[in-house]
C-alpha positions in Angstrom: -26.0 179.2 18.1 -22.8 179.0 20.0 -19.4 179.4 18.7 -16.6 178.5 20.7 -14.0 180.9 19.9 -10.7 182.5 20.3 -8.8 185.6 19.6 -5.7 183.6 18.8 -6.5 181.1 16.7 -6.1 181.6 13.0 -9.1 178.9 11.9 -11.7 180.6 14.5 -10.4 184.3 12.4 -11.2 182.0 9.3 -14.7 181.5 10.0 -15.5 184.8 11.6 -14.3 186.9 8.2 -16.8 184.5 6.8 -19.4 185.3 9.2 -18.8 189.2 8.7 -18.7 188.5 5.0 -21.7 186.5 4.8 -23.7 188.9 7.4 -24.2 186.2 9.7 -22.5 187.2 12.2 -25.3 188.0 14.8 -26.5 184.9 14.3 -23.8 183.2 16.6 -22.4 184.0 20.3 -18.6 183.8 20.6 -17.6 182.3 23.7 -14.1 182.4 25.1 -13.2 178.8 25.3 -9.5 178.2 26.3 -7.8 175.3 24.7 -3.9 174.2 25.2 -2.5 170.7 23.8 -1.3 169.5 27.1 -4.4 170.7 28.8 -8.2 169.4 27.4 -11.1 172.2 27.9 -13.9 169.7 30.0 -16.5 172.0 28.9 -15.6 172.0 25.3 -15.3 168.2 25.5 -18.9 168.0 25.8 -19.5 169.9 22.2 -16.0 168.6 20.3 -14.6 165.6 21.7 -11.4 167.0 20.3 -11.4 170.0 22.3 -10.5 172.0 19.2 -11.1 175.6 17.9 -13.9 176.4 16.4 -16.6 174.5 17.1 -19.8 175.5 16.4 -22.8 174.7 18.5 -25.9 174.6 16.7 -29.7 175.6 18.1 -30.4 172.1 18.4 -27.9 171.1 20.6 -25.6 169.2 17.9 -21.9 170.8 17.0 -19.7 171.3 13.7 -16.2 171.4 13.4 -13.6 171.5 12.1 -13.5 175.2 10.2 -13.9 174.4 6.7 -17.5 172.5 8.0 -17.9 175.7 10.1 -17.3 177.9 6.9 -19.5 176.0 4.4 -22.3 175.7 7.1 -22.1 179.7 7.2 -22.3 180.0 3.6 -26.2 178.3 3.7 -27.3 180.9 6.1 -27.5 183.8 3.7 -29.1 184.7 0.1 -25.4 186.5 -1.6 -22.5 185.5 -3.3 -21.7 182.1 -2.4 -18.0 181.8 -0.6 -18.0 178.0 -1.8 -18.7 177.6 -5.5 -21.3 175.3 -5.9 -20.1 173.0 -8.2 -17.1 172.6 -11.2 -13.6 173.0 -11.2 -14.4 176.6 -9.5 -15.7 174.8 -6.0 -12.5 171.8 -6.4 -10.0 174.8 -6.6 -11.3 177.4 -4.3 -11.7 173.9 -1.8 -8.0 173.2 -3.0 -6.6 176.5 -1.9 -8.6 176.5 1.6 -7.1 172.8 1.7 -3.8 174.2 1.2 -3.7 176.9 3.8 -5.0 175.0 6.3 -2.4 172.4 5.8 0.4 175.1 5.8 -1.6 176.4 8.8 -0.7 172.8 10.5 2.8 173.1 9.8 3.1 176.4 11.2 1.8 175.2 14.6 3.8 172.4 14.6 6.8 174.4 14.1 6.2 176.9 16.4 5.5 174.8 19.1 8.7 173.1 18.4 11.0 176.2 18.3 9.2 176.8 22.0 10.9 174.4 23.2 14.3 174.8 25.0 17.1 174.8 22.9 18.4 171.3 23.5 14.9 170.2 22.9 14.5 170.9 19.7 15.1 168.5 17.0 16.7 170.3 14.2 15.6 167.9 11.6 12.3 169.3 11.9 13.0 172.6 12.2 14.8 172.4 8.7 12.3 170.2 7.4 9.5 173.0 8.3 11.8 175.8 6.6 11.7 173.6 3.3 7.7 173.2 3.4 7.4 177.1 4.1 9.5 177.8 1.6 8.0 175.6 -1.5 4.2 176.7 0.0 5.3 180.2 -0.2 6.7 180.0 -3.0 3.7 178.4 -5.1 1.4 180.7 -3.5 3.1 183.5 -5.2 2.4 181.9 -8.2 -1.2 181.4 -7.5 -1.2 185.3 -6.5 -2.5 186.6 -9.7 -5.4 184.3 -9.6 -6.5 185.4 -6.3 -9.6 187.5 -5.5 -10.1 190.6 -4.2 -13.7 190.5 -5.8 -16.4 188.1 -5.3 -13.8 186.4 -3.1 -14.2 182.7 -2.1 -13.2 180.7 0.6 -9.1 179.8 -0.6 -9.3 183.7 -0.6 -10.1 183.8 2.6 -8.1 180.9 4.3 -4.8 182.2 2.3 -5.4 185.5 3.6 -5.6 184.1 7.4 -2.5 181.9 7.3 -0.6 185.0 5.9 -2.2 187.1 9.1 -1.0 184.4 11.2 2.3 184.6 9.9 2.5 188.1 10.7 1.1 187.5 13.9 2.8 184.3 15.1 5.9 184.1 12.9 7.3 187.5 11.4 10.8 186.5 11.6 9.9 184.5 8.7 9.8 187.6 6.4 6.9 185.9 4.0 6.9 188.7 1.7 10.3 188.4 0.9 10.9 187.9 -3.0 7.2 187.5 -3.0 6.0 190.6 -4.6 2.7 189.9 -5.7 1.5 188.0 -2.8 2.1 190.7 -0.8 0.6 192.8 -2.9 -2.7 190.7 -2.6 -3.0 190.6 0.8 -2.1 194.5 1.7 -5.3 194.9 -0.3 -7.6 191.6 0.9 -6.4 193.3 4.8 -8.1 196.0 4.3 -11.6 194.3 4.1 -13.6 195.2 7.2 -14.2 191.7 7.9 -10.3 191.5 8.1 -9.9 194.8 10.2 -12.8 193.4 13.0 -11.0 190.2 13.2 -7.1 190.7 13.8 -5.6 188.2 16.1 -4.7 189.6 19.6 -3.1 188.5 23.2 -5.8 189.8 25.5 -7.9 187.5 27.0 
């Protein structure tokens, strides 16, 4: 299998902390594929019409995407703890919580891409509206905080701890752990995971 891959993006670091925590991950080549919003990859085109990261490219030619398909996919290949619950109110919220940090995820890209622009650019209606979705997703996910796993972890655990990475990575002006104690306290624990440590995001091509 191919994976089309990148040391930027936060939903490729999303599947590749599954692959490491699933032991799959030799079962996949990583292949630098460059993608920009202004600027389709041709040869990613021809596996993801959307010329969006990840996409996964299985033996038989056909592809997955987006990264929750990726993930879920992943979590067939191997005979341990499942990420994804397989049924109940335990699969519908650990779904829920993957759901919600990819959508915050969205936002973040958004936003960032918008304060990119030059000044006089920008539209500061979004920019404000962006600070208030933050704020109220932060905010709830401190609440969720004690719930989270650092233990038989599942898939929210996983796509919470990758948007917080992110955030770190992309975004640290935005102080996330501010008046957010026991988030914080979650994921300075769920970083230390070696699937965490061999995926951090980097610049380097």
């Amino acid at each position: 299998m191919k994976l089309h891959w990148s040391p930027r993006s936060p939903f490729v670091r999303k599947v590749m902390v599954c692959a490491y925590e699933t032991g799959v991950a030799d079962r996949f080549e990583c292949v630098r594929t460059p993608v920009a919003m202004d600027t389709p990859n041709l040869s990613l085109l021809r596996d993801n019409p959307l010329s969006k990261l990840p996409t996964l490219v299985l033996d038989d030619g056909s592809a997955l995407f987006d990264s929750s398909v990726i993930c879920e996919y992943l979590d067939t290949l191997h005979g341990g703890a499942p990420l994804f619950p397989a049924n109940g109110s335990e699969r519908f919220r650990a779904l829920q919580q993957q759901a919600f940090a990819d959508g915050l995820l969205d936002i973040y890209l958004l936003w960032r891409q918008e304060r990119n622009k030059p000044p006089a650019q920008q539209r500061a209606q979004w920019l404000a509206a962006f600070r208030v979705k933050s704020d109220a997703s932060l905010d709830a996910f401190e609440t969720l905080a004690p719930s989270l796993r650092l233990d038989a972890i599942q898939i929210g655990d996983i796509a919470i701890a990758c948007m917080l990475a992110w955030l770190d990575f992309r975004l640290p002006d935005l102080e996330w752990r501010a008046n957010r104690p026991r988030l914080a306290a979650w994921h300075a624990r769920f970083a230390e995971r070696g699937s965490m440590r061999r995926t951090e995001p980097a610049d380097a091509e």
